[in-house]
N, C-alpha and C positions, 0 to 999 in steps of 0.2 A: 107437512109444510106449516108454517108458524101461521098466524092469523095476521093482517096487516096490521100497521101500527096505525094509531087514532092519531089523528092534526088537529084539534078546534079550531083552527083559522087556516084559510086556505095560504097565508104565504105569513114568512114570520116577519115580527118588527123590522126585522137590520134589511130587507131585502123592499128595495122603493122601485116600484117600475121605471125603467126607462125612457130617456125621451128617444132613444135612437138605440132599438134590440141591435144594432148590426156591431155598436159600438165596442171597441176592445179597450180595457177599462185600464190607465198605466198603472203600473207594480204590479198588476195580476198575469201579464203575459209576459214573454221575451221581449227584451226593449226595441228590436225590431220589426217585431208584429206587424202585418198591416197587412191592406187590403187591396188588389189588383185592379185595375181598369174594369175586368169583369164582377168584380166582389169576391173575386176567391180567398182566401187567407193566405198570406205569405209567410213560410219562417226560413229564418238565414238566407233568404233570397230564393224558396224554392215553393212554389204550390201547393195546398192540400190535397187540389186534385190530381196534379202532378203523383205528389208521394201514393194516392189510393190506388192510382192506376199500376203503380211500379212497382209497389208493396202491399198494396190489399191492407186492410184492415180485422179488427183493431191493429191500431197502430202505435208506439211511443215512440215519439220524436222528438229530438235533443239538441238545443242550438250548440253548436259546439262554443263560435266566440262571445256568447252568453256563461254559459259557463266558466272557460279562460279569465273575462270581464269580472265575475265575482272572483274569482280564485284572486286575483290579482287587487282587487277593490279591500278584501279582506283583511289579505296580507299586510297591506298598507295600512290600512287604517291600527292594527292593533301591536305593529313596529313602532306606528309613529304613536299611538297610548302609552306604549312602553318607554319608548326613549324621552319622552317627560316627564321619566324619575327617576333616569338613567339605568334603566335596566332592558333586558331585551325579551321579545315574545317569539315564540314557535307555533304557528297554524299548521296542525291536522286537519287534514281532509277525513272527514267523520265515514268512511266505508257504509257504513250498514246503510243509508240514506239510498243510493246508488252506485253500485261497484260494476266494472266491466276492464278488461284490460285498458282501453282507450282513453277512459276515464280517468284510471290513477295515471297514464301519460301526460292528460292534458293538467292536472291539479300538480304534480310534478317538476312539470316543465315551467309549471307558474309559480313555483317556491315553495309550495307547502307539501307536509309531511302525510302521513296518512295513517289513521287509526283503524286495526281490524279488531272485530269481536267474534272471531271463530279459524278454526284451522280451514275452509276453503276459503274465508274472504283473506287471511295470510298468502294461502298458494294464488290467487288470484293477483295478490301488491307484487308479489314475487316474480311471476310469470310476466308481467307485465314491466318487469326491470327497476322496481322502485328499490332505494337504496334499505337493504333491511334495516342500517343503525337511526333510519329516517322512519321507521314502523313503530308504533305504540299497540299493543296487542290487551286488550278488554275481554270479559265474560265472567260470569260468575261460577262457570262451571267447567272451565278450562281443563281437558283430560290431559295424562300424561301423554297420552301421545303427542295432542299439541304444543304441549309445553318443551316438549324433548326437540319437537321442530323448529318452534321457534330461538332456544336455547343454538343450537345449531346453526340456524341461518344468521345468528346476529342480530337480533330484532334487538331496537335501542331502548325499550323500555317494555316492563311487564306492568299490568296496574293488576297488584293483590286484591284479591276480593274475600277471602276467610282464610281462614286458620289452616285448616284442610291444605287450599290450595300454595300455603307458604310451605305447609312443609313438604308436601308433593314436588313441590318447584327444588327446595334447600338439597332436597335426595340425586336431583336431577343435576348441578351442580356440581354437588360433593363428588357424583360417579364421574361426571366430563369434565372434572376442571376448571370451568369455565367461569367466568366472574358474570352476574347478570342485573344489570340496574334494574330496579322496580320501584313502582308510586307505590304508596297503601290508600285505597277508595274509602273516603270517609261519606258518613251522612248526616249534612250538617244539621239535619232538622227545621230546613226551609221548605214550607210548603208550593212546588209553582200553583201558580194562576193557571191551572189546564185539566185537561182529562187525567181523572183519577190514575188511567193507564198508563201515562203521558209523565206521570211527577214519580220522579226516581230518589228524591232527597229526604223522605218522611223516613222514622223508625219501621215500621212495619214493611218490609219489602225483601227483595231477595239481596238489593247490590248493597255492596260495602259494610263498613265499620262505624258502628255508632260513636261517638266524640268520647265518651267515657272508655270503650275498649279498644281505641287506636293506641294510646302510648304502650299500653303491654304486649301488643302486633310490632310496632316498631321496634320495641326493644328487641323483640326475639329477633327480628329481620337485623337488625345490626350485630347481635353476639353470633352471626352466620358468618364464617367469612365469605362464601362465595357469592352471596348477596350485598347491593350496594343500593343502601335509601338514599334514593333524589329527592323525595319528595312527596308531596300529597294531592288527592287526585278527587273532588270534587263536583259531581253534575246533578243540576237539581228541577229537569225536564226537559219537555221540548215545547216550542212552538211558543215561546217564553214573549210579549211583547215591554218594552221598560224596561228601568233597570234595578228598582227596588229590591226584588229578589234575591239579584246576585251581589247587591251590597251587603243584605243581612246576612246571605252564605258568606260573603267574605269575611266578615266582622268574624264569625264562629270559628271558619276555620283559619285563620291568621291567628286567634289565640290558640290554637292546639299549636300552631305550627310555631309559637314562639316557645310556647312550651319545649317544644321537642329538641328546640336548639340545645339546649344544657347537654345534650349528646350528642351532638357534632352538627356540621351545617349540614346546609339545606340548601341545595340550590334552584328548584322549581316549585311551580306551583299552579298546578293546572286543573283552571276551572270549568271544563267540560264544555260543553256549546250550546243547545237549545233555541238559537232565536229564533225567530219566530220570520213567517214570511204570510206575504197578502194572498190569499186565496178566494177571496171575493172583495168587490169595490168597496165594503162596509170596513176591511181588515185596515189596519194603520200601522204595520209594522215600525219601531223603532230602526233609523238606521242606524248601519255597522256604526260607523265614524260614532254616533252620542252614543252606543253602546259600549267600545273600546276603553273612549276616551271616561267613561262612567266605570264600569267596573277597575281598569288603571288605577282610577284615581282613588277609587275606596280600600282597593288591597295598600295603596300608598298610603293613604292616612290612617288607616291601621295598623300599618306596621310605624308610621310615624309615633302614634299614639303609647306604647309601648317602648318604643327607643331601638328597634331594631331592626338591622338590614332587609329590603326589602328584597325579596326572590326574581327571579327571570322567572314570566309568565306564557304559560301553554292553553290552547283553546284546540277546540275540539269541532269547529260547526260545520254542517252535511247538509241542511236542507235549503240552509241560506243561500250556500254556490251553486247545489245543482236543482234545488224545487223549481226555482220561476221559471228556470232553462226548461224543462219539460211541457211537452203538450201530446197530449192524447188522441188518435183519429178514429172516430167511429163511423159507420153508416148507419142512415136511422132504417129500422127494417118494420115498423109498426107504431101508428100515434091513437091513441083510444081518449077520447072525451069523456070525466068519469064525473057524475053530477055529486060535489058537497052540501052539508047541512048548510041551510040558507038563498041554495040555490044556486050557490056559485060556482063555478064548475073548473078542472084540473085537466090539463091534458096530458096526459100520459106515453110521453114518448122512448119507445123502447131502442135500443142499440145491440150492437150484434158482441160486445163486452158484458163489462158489468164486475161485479165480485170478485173475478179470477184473476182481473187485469187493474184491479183498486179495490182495494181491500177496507181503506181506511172507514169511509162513508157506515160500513156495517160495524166494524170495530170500534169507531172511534164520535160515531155521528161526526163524521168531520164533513164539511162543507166546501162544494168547489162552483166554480163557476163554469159557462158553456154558450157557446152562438156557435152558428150554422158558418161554415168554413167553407161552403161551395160556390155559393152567393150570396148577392144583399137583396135584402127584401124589403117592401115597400107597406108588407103588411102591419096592421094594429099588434102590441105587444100581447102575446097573451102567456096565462100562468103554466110553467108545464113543470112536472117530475121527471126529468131523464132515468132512466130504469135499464138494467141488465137482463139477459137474456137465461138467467140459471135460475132454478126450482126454488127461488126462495122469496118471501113479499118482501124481506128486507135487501134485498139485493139492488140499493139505489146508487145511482152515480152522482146523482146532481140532485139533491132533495128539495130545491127550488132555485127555480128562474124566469125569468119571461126572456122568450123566443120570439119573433116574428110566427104570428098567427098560423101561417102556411106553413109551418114544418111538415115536411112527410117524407115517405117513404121513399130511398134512395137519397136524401142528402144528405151531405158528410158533416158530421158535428165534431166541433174540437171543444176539450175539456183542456184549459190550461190549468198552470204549476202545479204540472204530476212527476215532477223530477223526481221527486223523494218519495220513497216508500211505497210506492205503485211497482216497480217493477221490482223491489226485495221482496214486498210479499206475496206477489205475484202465484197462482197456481192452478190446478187443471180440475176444480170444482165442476162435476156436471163432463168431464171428458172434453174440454174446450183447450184445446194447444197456448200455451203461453204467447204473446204477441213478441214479434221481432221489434229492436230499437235502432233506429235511422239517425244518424248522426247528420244534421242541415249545416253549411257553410258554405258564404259568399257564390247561392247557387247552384250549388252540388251538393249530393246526398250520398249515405254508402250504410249500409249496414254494419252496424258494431257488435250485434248480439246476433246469431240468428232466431228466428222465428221457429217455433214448434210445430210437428205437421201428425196428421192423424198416428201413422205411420212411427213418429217418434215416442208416441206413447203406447203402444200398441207392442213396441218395440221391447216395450220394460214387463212385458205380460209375460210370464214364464208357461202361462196355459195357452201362448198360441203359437199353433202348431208350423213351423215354418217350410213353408213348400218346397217337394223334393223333386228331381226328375222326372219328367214323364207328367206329373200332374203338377204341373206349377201353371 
C-alpha cells in the first residue's frame, strides 16, 4: 500500500467553512434538491432514506427530469448560437460520461444525437433504439470488427483518428459497398486549462491529426470513393470553464478548414464538448447560453475573416447534461479523528464506496462536494476527509469538506454531480460489486442499471467449482 499523501494545511484555499454544513450549495446539486421536514435529502421528489432502505447503498442516483432539463437547455441554447449566422448546430449526447439504455432514450427524446467511443457503447445506442444515422462513433483504436458494425448499422458519421484506421475503414467499404461519412480529428494545438489527462488538443497524445498532416489525410479520404469528408472534428478537453480556449481552437482550425475548401465543401464542423460543471461552491462554471453564443460567434468571424462560408456546427458535451443530475448515496461505516502538524485536527470519515464507485478523485485529484442526507444537524462545522473502504490511502471521495461535527456511523452521506464518469469508470477493485443506478422522478424511483451482487462476480471466476446434486 502506498504511503498517504502529505497536505501542509489542513483544508485548501478555495474551501471556506460554512455558515450552515446542512446547506446544498445551487449549481453543485440537482436543481431540485432539498431538504424534508425531517432533514432528510430529497431528489426528484423521493428520499435518501427512502432510496437506502429500497436499494442499499452505495448508491448512484439520477434525476431523470434534471437530466431531460439540460438535454433540452443545451439544444437550445447552441441552435439558437447557430441560427445568428444562419447556420444550424447538431448536439450529441457525449456516451462515455454516462451511458445506460434509458439514458440515450431520455437524451433522444430531447433532440439530441449521441456520440459513442467503442463497439459496447454503439450496441448499447442501438439497443436502446437511438437512430443509428443520429450516432457519431469516436476512438483511436477502433478495431475492424467495430467498424464492420458500425458500417452495417448506418452509423451517421465516423471521426478518423490515423492513417491506420482510414485505411482499415476504405477496405471495409470497398468489400460492402457501402458509402460511409466521416470527420478527420484534428489537434488544434490548444492547450485546455485542466488536468494534464483531461487536455486532448496538445501534439503529444494518442487522438487525432496534427494541423500540418490533416490536408494529406483528407486528400487520401476524398480520392476513396466509398468514403465521404463532412468535415473536421476538433476537442480540446474536458471540464473546460470560459471560452478563450475554444476561440484559439477555432481560429486554427477554421484555417485548415478553408484551406481544405479548394477540394470541395464542407459542410460541418464539430467542435467537441468539454464544459465544464460546478462540483464544489468554489466552481463557477461558464453557462451553456455565453458558451454557445461565444464559440458561434468565433467560428463566424473567422470564417468572416477569410471570405468564406460558414459550416453547420456539431458539439459533443456529456458531463454538462448528465454531471449535476448525479448524486451518490453512501452509509458512513467509521469516523476517526486523526491530529495534523499544528495541532489541528481532520476527521476521517469512511464510506462503505470509495475508488470502485469514483474513480476520478485518485485519477484526477478531482474534487467533489458532500453533506449528511439523513438529517440536519445543529452541530459546529468540522474539517473531514470522506475516504473509501479499499486497500489504498489514496482512495478519497471527498478530500475536503466541513460536515456538521456529529457525523457517525450509520448516517447516509450524499456526494453530489457524480453523473459523469463515476459510473463509466466504475469497477470491482478489492472485490466490491459495482453499485446499482436509480433513476428519481416526480416521487418514484426504478432501477436503470442493476446493482452487482457477490454472486455476480464470482460468477466470472472460471476456478469456481459450481455445485452439483447431492452436495449443493
Amino acid at each position: 500500500m502506498s504511503a498517504a499523501p502529505q497536505h501542509p494545511t489542513p483544508a485548501p484555499a478555495w474551501l471556506s467553512e460554512p455558515d450552515d454544513a446542512n446547506a446544498l450549495a445551487d449549481g453543485v446539486w440537482p436543481a431540485d434538491a432539498a431538504r424534508d421536514g425531517d432533514g432528510a435529502l430529497v431528489l426528484g421528489g423521493v428520499t435518501a432514506t427512502e432510496l437506502r432502505e429500497r436499494y442499499g447503498t452505495p448508491l448512484y442516483v439520477l434525476d431523470e427530469a434534471e437530466v431531460r432539463a439540460r438535454a433540452r437547455r443545451t439544444l437550445d441554447a447552441f441552435r439558437a448560437a447557430a441560427a445568428l449566422h444562419g447556420v444550424q448546430a447538431r448536439v450529441y449526447y457525449a456516451g462515455k460520461a454516462f451511458l445506460s439504455t434509458e439514458v440515450v432514450r431520455w437524451v433522444t427524446e430531447e433532440g439530441l444525437a449521441v456520440d459513442v467511443a467503442s463497439g459496447g457503447e454503439m450496441a448499447v445506442a442501438l439497443a436502446a433504439g437511438a437512430d443509428p444515422s443520429r450516432l457519431g462513433f469516436h476512438g483511436n483504436n477502433k478495431s475492424v470488427a467495430e467498424l464492420e458494425r458500425a458500417v452495417a448499422a448506418g452509423v451517421g458519421s465516423i471521426v478518423i483518428d490515423s492513417l491506420v484506421e482510414l485505411e482499415r475503414l476504405a477496405a471495409i467499404v470497398a468489400r460492402t459497398g457501402a458509402t460511409q461519412p466521416v470527420l478527420l480529428r484534428v489537434n488544434s494545438g490548444v492547450h485546455a486549462e485542466t488536468h494534464d489527462f483531461l487536455a486532448t488538443a496538445h501534439e503529444d497524445q494518442k487522438f487525432g491529426f496534427s494541423l500540418e498532416d490533416a490536408p494529406a489525410a483528407v486528400a487520401r479520404i476524398r480520392e476513396l470513393p466509398g468514403l465521404s469528408f463532412v468535415g473536421l472534428h476538433c476537442h480540446i478537453g474536458s471540464q473546460i470553464f470560459g471560452t478563450a480556449g475554444f476561440r484559439e481552437s477555432a481560429a486554427r482550425v477554421v484555417e485548415l478548414h478553408a484551406q481544405l475548401l479548394a477540394g470541395g465543401e464542407i459542410p460541418v464542423l464539430n467542435l467537441g464538448g468539454g464544459f465544464g460543471i460546478a462540483y464544489t461552491s468554489a466552481d463557477d462554471p461558464t453557462p451553456i447560453e455565453e458558451l454557445a453564443v461565444g464559440i458561434a460567434g468565433a467560428v463566424a468571424q473567422e470564417c468572416e475573416a477569410r471570405g468564406i462560408r460558414m459550416p453547420n456546427l456539431a458539439f459533443e458535451p456529456g458531463r454538462t447534461i448528465v454531471g449535476p443530475a448525479g448524486v451518490t448515496l453512501y452509509e458512513v461505516g467509521t469516523t476517526k479523528p486523526v491530529r495534523l502538524d499544528g495541532d489541528a485536527t481532520r476527521l476521517y470519515v469512511s464510506v462503505d464506496g470509495g475508488m470502485s464507485d469514483n474513480a476520478r478523485p485518485a485519477l484526477y485529484g478531482a474534487d467533489y462536494s458532500a453533506r449528511i442526507a439523513s438529517r440536519r444537524s445543529d452541530a459546529a462545522a468540522a474539517l473531514v476527509r470522506v475516504v473509501g473502504k479499499h486497500c489504498e490511502s489514496g482512495d478519497i471521495v471527498v478530500d475536503a469538506e466541513y460536515l456538521p461535527g456529529d457525523v457517525a456511523p450509520g448516517d447516509l452521506l450524499a456526494v453530489p454531480a457524480t453523473g459523469a464518469y463515476c459510473f463509466s469508470l466504475a469497477n470491482n477493485y478489492n472485490f466490491l460489486p459495482r453499485p446499482a443506478v436509480v433513476a428519481v422522478r416526480a416521487g418514484a424511483s426504478r432501477v436503470i442499471v442493476r446493482g452487482e451482487t457477490i454472486d455476480d462476480l464470482l460468477a466470472r471466476d472460471a476456478g469456481v467449482t459450481a455445485p452439483t446434486e447431492g452436495n449443493a
